[in-house]
N, C-alpha and C positions, 0 to 999 in steps of 0.2 A: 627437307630441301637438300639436294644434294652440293655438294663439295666442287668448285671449279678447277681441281687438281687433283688428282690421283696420281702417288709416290708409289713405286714398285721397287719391293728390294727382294731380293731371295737370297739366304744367306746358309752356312751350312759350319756350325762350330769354327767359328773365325774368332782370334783372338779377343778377349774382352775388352781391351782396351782401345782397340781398332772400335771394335763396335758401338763403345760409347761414344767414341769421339765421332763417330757418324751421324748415329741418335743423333745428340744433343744438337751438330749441326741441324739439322735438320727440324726437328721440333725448335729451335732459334729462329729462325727463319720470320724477316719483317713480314712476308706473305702469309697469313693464317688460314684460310681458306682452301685448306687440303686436309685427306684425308690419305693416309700412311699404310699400306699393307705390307706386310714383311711375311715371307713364304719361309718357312721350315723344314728340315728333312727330318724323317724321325730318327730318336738319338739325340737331335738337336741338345747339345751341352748348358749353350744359355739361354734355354727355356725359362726357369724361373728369371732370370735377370729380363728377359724378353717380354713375360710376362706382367713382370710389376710394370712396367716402362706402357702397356696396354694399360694396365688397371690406373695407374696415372694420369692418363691421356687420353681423350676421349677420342682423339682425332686415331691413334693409332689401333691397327685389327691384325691380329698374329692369324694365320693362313697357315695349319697345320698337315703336310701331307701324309698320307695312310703308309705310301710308300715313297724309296730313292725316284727322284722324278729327275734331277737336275735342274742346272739354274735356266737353261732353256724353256723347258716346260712348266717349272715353276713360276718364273716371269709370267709364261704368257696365262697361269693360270691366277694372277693378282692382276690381270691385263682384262681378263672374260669378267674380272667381279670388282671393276672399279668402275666408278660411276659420274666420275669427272669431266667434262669436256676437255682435258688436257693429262697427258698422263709425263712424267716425271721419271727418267730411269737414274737407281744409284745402287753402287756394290756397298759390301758391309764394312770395305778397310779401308775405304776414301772417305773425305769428307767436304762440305760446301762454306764456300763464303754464305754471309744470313742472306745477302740481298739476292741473292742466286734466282730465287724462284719469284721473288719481285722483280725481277728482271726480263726474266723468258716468259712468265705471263704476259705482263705490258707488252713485249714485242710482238707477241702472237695475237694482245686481242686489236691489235694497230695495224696487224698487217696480215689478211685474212688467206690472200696468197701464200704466205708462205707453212710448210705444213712440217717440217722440222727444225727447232734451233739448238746450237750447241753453243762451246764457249771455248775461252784457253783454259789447260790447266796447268799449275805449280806440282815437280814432281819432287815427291818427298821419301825419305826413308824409312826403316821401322822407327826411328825415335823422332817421327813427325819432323826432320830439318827440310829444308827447301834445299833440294841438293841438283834442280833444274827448273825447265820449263817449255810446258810444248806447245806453240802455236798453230792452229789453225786459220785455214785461209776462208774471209770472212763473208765474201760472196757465194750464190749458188752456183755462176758459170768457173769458178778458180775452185771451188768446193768439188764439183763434177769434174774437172780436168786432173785434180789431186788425186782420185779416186784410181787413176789409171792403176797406179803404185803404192798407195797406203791409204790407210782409216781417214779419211777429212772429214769425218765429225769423231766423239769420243761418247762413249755410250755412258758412263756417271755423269757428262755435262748434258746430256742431251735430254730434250724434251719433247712432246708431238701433240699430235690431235689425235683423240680417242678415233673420231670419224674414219684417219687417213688408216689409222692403223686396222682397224675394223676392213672398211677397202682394200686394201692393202693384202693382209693379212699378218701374222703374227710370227713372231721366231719360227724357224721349221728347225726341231732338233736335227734333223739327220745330216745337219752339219756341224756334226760336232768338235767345240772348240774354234770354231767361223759363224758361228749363228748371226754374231752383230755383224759382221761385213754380208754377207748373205742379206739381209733383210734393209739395209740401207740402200744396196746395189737395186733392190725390188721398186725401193721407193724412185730411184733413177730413173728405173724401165718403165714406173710408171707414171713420170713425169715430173716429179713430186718435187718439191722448191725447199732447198735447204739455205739456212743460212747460222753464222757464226759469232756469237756476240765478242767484241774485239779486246774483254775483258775477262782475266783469271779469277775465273768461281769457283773451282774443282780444285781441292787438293789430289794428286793420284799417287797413291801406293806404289811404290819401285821397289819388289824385291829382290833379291840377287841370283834367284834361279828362275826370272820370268821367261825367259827362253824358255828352258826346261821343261816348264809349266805348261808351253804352247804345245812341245813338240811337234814332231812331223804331221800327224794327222790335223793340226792346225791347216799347216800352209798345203796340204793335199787339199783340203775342203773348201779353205782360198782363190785354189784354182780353178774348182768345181764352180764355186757363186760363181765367177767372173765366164768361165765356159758357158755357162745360162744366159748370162743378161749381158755382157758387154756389147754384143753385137745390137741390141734392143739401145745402148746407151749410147755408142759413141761412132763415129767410121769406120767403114773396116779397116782400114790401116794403121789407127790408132789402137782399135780394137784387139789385131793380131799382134802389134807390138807388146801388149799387155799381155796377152793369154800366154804367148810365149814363153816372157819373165818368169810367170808364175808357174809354170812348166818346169821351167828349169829349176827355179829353187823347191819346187816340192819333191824334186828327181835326185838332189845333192846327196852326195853320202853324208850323215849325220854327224861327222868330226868336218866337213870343209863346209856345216852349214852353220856349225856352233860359230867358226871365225869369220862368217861372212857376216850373220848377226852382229858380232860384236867389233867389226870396224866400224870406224865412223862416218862412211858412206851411207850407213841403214837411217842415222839418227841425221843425217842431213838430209835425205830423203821426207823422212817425219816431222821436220822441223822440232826437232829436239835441241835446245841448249841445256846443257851441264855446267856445271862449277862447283864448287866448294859449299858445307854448307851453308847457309846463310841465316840459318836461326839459331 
């Protein structure tokens, strides 16, 4: 009998301690009724710790690749071999409140329209303090207008239908480092009903070079998704205000994009709150 949840992680020698504290989220979980694939690059470091954590757990399947696939392709190849009606997306250095996944099942098996849901999440630093939090907007028509300008779901909260995504289609690498904004935008174009549970289940990882991380070819591949499908999503007027934006900031010279990132315009944008930390 199969599993009414299939968890997709792909991870690639990410610190251990990140890692556990994922794990154990995760195999915690009041929802038992999932089955956990975790895709590896070879080289993969905690292999044996990833290992036992399999030979422990019956629910959990290590998904070993031959070769560097990336987390794009790798997703979508614990995506082709799960066997869920529901599939579960989460990175390897965040971690979930237990009800997380009792939560977005119920919703989904309650409300057959809708075919993506996400959540808030608490952002946290390396030594797991709550040093924010970002909300998202909770309906599908304020979820689709948010889109104009930024991520309005979050890919570690999010979860879908095996079906929609199958339809749909799967991550496309060749936008790399935009693959999640690419493939949500797809689900817009193709009608597809999002919505956002109005409570923090994701802790997410902030580290201090995530800019960096992204770089340019991020926000070029940004502008690319949105050059595809916006005109499929929205008016043209809203449409061309957006393609615009993204124009310009994937055009910025790379020191007057670092300070545009880091005013507080970007995080008001995202509905980011900051403060001190709080654990």
């Amino acid at each position: 009998m199969n599993n009414a949840l299939s968890v997709v992680m792909a991870t690639y020698n990410e610190k251990r301690d990140f890692l556990q504290n994922c794990i154990q989220s995760i195999l915690s979980q009041t929802y038992r009724d999932f089955e956990f694939l975790i895709v590896i690059e070879p080289g993969e470091l905690n292999r044996d710790y990833l290992n036992h954590v399999a030979a422990s757990d019956s629910r959990v399947r290590i998904i070993e690749n031959d070769t560097r696939m990336g987390v794009a392709a790798s997703r979508n190849r614990a995506i082709t071999e799960s066997r869920g009606e529901f599939v579960a997306l989460m990175d390897g250095d965040d971690y979930c409140e237990v009800t997380r996944f009792e939560k977005q099942v119920s919703f989904l098996e309650k409300n057959p329209d809708v075919s993506v849901i996400g959540a808030n999440m608490y952002l946290i630093d390396e030594k797991d303090r709550i040093i924010g939090e970002r909300r998202y907007p909770q309906f599908h028509e304020d979820i689709k207008r948010s889109f104009l300008l930024v991520m309005a779901v979050a890919n570690p909260a999010v979860m879908t239908r095996l079906a929609d995504l199958k339809d749909v289609g799967l991550f496309d690498n060749r936008f790399s480092k935009a693959e999640d904004v690419e493939l949500w935008l797809r689900f817009l174009a193709r009608k597809k009903k999002m919505y956002n549970l109005p409570e923090y289940l994701v802790y997410y990882r902030v580290m201090s070079n995530s800019n960096e991380k992204r770089g340019r070819t991020h926000y070029q591949n940004f502008y690319l998704a949105r050059k595809r499908y916006n005109k499929l999503i929205w008016p043209v007027y809203l449409s061309s205000l957006s393609l615009s934006f993204f124009f310009l900031l994937s055009h910025i010279p790379n020191g007057f994009l670092d300070i545009l990132l880091n005013l507080g315009i970007t995080e008001k944008l995202k509905s980011i709150k900051r403060g001190h930390a709080l654990q």
